[in-house]
ZAMARGU-4260 file (C-alpha; in steps of 0.2 Angstrom, whole numbers, plus 5000, padded with zeros to 4 digits):
<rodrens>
0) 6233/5293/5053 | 6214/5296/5055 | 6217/5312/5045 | 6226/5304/5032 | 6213/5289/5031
5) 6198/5302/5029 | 6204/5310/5014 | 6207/5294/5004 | 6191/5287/5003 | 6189/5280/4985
10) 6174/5282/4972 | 6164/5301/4970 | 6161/5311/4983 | 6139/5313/4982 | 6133/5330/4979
15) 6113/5334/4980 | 6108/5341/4961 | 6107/5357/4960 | 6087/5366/4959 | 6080/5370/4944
20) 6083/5386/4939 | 6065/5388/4934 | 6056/5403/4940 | 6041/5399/4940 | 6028/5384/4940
25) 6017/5387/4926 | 6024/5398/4908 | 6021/5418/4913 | 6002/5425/4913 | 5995/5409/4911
30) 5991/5409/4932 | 5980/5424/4937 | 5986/5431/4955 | 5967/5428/4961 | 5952/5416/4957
35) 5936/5419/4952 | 5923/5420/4964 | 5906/5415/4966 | 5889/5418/4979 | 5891/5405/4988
40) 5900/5398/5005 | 5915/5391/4996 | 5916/5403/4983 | 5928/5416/4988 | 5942/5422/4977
45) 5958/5414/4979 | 5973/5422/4979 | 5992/5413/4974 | 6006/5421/4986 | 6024/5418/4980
50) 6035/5410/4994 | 6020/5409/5007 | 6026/5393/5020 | 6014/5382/5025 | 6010/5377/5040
55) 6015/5360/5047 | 5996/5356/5050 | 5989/5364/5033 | 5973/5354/5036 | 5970/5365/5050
60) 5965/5379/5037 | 5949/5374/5030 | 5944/5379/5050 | 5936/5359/5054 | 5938/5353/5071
65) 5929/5338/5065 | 5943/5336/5052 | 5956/5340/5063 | 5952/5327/5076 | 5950/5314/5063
70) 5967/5315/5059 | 5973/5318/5076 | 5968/5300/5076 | 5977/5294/5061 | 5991/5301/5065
75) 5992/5289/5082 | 5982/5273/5075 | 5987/5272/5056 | 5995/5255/5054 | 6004/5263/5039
80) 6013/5274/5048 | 6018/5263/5062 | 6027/5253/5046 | 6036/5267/5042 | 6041/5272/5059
85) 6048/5254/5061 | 6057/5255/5044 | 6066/5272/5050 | 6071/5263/5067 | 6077/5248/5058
90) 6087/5259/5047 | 6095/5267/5059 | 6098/5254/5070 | 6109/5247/5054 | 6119/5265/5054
95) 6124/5264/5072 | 6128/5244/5069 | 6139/5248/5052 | 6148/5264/5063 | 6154/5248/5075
100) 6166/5243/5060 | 6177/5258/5063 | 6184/5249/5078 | 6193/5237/5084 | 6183/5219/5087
105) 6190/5210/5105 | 6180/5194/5111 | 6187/5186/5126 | 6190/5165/5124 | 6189/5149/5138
110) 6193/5134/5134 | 6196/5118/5142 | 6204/5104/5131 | 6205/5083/5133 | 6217/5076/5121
115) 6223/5058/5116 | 6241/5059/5106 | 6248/5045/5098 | 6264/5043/5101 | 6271/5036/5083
120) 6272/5053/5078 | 6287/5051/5088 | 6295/5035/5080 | 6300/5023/5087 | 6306/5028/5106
125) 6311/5015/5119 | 6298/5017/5133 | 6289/5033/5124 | 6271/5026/5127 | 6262/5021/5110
130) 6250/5036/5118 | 6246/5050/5129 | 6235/5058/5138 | 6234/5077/5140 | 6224/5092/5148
135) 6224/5109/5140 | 6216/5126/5148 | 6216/5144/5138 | 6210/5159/5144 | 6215/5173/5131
140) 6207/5190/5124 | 6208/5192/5104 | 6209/5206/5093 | 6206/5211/5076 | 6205/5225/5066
145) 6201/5229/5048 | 6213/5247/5041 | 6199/5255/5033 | 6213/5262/5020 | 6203/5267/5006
150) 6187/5272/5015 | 6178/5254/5009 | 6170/5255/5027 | 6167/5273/5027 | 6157/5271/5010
155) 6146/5258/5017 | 6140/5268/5032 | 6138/5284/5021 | 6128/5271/5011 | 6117/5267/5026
160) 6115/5285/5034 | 6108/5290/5016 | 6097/5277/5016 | 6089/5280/5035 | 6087/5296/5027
165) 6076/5289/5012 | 6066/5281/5025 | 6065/5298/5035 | 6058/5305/5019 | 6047/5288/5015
170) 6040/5291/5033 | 6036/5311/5027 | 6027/5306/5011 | 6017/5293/5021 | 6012/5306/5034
175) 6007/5319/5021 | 5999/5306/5010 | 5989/5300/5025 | 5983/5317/5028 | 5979/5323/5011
180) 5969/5306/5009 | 5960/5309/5024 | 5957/5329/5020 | 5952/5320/5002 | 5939/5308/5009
185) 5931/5318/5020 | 5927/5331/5005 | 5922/5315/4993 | 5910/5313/5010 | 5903/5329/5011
190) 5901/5331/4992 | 5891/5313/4993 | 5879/5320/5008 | 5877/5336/4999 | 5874/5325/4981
195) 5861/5315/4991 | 5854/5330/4998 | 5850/5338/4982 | 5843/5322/4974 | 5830/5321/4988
200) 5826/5339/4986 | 5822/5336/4968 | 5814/5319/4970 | 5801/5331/4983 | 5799/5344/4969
205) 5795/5329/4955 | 5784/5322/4968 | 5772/5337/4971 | 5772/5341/4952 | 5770/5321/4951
210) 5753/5326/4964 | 5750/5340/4952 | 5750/5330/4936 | 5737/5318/4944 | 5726/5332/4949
215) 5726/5340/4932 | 5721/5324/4925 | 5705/5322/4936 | 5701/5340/4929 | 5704/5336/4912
220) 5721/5346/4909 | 5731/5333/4908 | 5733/5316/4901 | 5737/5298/4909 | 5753/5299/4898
225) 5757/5314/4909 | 5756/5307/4923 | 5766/5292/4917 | 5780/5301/4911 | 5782/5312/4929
230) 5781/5294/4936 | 5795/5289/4925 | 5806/5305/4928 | 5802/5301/4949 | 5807/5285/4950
235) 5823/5287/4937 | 5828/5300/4952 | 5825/5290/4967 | 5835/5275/4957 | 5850/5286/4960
240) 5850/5287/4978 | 5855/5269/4979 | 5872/5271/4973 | 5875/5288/4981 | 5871/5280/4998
245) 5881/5266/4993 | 5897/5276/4987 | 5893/5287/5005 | 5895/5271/5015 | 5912/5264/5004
250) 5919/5281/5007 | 5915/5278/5028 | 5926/5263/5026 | 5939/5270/5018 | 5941/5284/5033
255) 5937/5271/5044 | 5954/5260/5037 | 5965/5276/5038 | 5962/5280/5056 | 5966/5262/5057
260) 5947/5258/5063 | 5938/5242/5057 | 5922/5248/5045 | 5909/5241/5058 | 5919/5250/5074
265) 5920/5267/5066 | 5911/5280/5073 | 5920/5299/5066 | 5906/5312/5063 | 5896/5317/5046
270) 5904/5330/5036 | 5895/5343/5026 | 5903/5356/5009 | 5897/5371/5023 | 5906/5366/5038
275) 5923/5369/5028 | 5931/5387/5025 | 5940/5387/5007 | 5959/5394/5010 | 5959/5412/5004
280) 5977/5414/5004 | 5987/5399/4993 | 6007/5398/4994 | 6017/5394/4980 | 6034/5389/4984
285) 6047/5399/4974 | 6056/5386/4964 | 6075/5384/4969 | 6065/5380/4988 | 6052/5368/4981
290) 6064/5352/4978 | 6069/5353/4998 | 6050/5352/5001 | 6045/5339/4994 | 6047/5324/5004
295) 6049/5311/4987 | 6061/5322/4978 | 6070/5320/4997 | 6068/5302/4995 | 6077/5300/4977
300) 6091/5313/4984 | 6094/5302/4996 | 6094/5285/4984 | 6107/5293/4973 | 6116/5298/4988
305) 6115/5279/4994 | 6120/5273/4975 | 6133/5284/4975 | 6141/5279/4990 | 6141/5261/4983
310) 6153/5264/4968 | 6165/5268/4982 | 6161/5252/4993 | 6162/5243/4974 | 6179/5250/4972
315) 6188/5248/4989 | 6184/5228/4986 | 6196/5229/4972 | 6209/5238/4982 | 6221/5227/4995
320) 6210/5225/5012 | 6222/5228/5027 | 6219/5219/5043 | 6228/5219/5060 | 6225/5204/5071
325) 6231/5198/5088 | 6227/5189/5103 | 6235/5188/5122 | 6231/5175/5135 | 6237/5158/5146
330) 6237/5144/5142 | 6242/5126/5155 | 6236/5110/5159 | 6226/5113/5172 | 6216/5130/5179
335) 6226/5131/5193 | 6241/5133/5184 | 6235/5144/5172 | 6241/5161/5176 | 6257/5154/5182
340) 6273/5163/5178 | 6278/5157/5159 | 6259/5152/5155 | 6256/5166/5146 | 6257/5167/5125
345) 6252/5180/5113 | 6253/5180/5095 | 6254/5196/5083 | 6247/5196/5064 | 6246/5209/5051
350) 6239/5202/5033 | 6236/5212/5015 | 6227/5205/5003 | 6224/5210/4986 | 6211/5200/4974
355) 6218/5197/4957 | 6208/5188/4949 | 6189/5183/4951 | 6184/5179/4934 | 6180/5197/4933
360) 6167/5198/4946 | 6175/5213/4956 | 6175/5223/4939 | 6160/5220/4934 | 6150/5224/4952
365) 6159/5241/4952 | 6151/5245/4933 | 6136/5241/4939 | 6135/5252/4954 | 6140/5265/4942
370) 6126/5260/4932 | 6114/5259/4945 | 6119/5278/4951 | 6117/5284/4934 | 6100/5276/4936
375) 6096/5285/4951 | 6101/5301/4944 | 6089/5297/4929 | 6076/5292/4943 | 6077/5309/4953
380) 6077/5322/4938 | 6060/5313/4932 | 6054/5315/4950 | 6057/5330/4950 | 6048/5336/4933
385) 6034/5325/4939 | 6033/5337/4955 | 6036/5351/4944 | 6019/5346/4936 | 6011/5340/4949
390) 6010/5360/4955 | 6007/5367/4938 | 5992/5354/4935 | 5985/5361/4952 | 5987/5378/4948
395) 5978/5375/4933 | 5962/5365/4941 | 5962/5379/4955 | 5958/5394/4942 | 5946/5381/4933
400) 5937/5377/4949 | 5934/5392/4954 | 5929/5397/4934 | 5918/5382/4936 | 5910/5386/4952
405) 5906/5403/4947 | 5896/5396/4931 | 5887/5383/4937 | 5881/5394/4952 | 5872/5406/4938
410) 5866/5390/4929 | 5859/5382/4945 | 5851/5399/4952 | 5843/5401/4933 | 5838/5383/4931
415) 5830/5383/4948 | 5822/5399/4943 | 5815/5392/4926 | 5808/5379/4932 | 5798/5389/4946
420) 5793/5397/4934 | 5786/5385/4921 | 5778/5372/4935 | 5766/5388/4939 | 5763/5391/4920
425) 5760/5372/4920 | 5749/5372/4933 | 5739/5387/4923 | 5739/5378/4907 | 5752/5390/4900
430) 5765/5380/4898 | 5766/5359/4890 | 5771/5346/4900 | 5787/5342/4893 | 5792/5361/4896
435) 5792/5355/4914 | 5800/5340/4912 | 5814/5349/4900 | 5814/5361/4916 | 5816/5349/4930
440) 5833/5337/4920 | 5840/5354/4918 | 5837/5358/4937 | 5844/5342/4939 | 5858/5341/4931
445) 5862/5360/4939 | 5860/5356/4956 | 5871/5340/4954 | 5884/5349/4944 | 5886/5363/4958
450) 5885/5352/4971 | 5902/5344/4963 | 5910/5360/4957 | 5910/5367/4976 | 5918/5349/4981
455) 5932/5347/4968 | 5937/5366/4973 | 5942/5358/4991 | 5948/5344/4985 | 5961/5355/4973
460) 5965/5364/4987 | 5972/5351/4996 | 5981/5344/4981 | 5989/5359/4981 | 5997/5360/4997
465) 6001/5339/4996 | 6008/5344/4979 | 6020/5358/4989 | 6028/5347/5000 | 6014/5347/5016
470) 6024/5359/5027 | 6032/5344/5036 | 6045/5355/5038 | 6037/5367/5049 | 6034/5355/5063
475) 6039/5355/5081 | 6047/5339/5079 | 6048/5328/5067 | 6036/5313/5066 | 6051/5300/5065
480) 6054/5306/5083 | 6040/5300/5091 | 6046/5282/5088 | 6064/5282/5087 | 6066/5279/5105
485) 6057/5263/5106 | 6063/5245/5108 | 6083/5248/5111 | 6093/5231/5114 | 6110/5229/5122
490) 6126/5234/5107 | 6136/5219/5103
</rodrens>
């Protein structure tokens, strides 16, 4: 019979979409196998390696210990992952309790009864009394069960399992979203310090040619205009520092929230651009892989596997629902009496119903779960081109970055170089004194630049390996199980 039952389950049967058949993220020759390179820490050539894995802790590769310790504690204190851990318990907790539907329900029953009669129900009896008094004690056991015969039941828990399984896969993308945002942050960090760095470098070369100016003037080689304008280009430098600083301590905050810390209790270390190593070797996943590794492609599988499931549920409710019910016990007028021989009653009941009409409502539910799966089908083939893009975008930054990097290391190197050289022309009366201010905004505008180039080139980096999927796969054990276990209350 159980045999029989499994194979008629009504509504489609789900099957996860097949892969692209794409074989490549990006059209063919656009993606060099290597990057540029530039003289500097940060600057190495990068090289793309078709079906490289990556490891479950990819952070681990730009070599931090500072970084990996920040996450470390992310990944115990993040309020946004206890939310999702208790969103995957709950769901599975609503599995195991949908399973129970497949058996039999028995509940056992006391009850003691008081009752008054009136004796004209009866008619008119010579010396019946006009009414009665009576006790009534039952002790029985009662059973029911619903004929799961076309698979209404079955369908639902389907339903249920492939939605634990979406938030298996929303617990993923929170973890891997954590962690890039955290890798993310830390390089925004860096790249401020290193952005605050420079500018006081510069605001120290303005000042000693603004001490240079004001010496020139007391010997006649310069004018007080001179000395106004090097005030003016000083002061427009150290304005900047302000919001750097400011933009340095937003950025603390924002750490701070995602290791689950208040901003005034936060204590995680400084990061610098130099104490992270740029990941030589990049993976790209082969196509017809990169769908299973990414945990929000996973997450729309799943939906259309849950919206599936429910055309069938929608159309077992139109079909005649089958129930089996009976119960056993004693019943007599007092407890003492009650398991007496002849006390006992029982009763037997088998029902089918069939709806025939509800003004349409059964119809019309089971159209719109079809709807709502063609609606999810839509919603996963768009997630996928989005992932699909997400990949080729990054690929693209990557070989920008590095083309970036390696040009505005030779325009910081030359700027730096020109204005060496015109502040000692300056200082000889070889050279006017707008040829050193020209030479110290283009200095300037250089040192920021490269400061920013070596930082969007780590922060690319990660994108890359969030935009692959993260490695979660390559765990010991999956992050859901760290908190599956906790808070079990008795089965009813």
């Amino acid at each position: 019979m159980a045999a029989l039952l499994a194979g008629c389950a009504v509504g489609p049967n789900f099957k996860a979409p097949e892969a692209p058949h794409s074989t490549s993220f990006t059209p063919a020759g656009q993606i060099a196998p290597a990057t540029a390179a530039a003289p500097l820490p940060g600057g190495e050539a990068q090289h793309f390696v078709d079906g490289l894995d990556i490891p479950g802790q990819w952070w681990t590769l730009f070599q931090s210990t500072q970084l990996n310790a920040l996450i470390e504690r992310a990944l115990k204190n993040s309020p946004t992952l206890e939310s999702a851990q208790a969103a995957l318990r709950q769901a599975n907790e609503n599995v195991a309790a949908e399973v129970g539907s497949y058996y039999p329900s028995v509940s056992g029953q006391v009850q003691s009864q008081r009752n008054k009669a009136s004796g004209a129900a009866f008619g008119s009896i010579p010396g019946f009394p006009q009414s009665y008094f009576y006790n009534l004690q039952t002790a029985q056991v009662n059973v029911s069960y619903t004929l799961d015969a076309f698979g209404g039941i079955r369908r639902q828990v389907e339903a249920l399992r492939a939605q634990a399984e979406y938030q298996q896969f929303q617990l993923e993308a929170s973890y891997l979203t954590l962690t890039a945002n955290i890798v993310t942050a830390a390089i925004n960090e860096a790249s401020l310090r290193a952005q605050i760095a420079a500018t006081v470098d510069i605001a120290r070369l303005q000042q000693k040619q603004f001490d240079i100016t004001l010496l020139r003037v007391t010997a006649g080689g310069a004018s007080r205009t001179d000395v106004l304008q090097q005030q003016a280009t000083l002061q427009a430098t150290l304005a900047t520092l302000p919001g750097l600083r400011s933009q340095l301590a937003q950025q603390r905050d924002q750490l701070a929230a995602y290791v689950g810390d208040l901003p005034a209790d936060y204590a995680g270390g400084e990061f610098s651009l130099d104490s992270l190593t740029i990941p030589k070797d990049l993976p790209v996943s082969l196509p017809s892989k990169f769908v299973e590794q990414r945990p929000d492609v996973r997450e729309y599988s799943a939906l259309l596997h849950e919206a599936t499931a429910q055309v069938g549920v929608a159309t077992a409710n139109m079909l005649p629902q089958i129930t089996l019910s009976g119960n056993f016990g004693q019943e007599a007028a007092t407890f003492s009496n009650i398991f007496s021989a002849g006390s006992n009653v029982y009763s037997l009941l088998g029902s089918l119903t069939q709806p025939i009409f509800k003004g349409g409502q059964l119809l019309h539910q089971r159209r719109g779960a079809i709807d709502a799966a063609q609606e999810a089908a839509a919603n996963y083939k768009a997630t996928v081109i989005t992932a699909f893009q997400n990949v080729a975008d990054t690929l693209y930054a990557l070989q920008g970055d590095a083309d970036t990097l390696a040009a505005q290391s030779t325009a910081e190197r030359t700027a730096a170089d020109s204005l060496t050289l015109v502040q000692a022309q300056y200082k000889s009366g070889g050279a006017s004194y707008v040829q050193v201010l020209t030479a110290e905004q283009t200095y300037q505008n250089a040192a920021i630049a490269l400061v920013k180039a070596r930082a969007q080139r780590y922060a690319d980096t990660a994108a890359l390996f969030q935009a692959l999927g993260g490695g979660w796969w390559n765990r010991n054990k999956a992050l859901a199980d760290i908190s599956t276990t906790a808070g079990s209350g008795q089965a009813q």
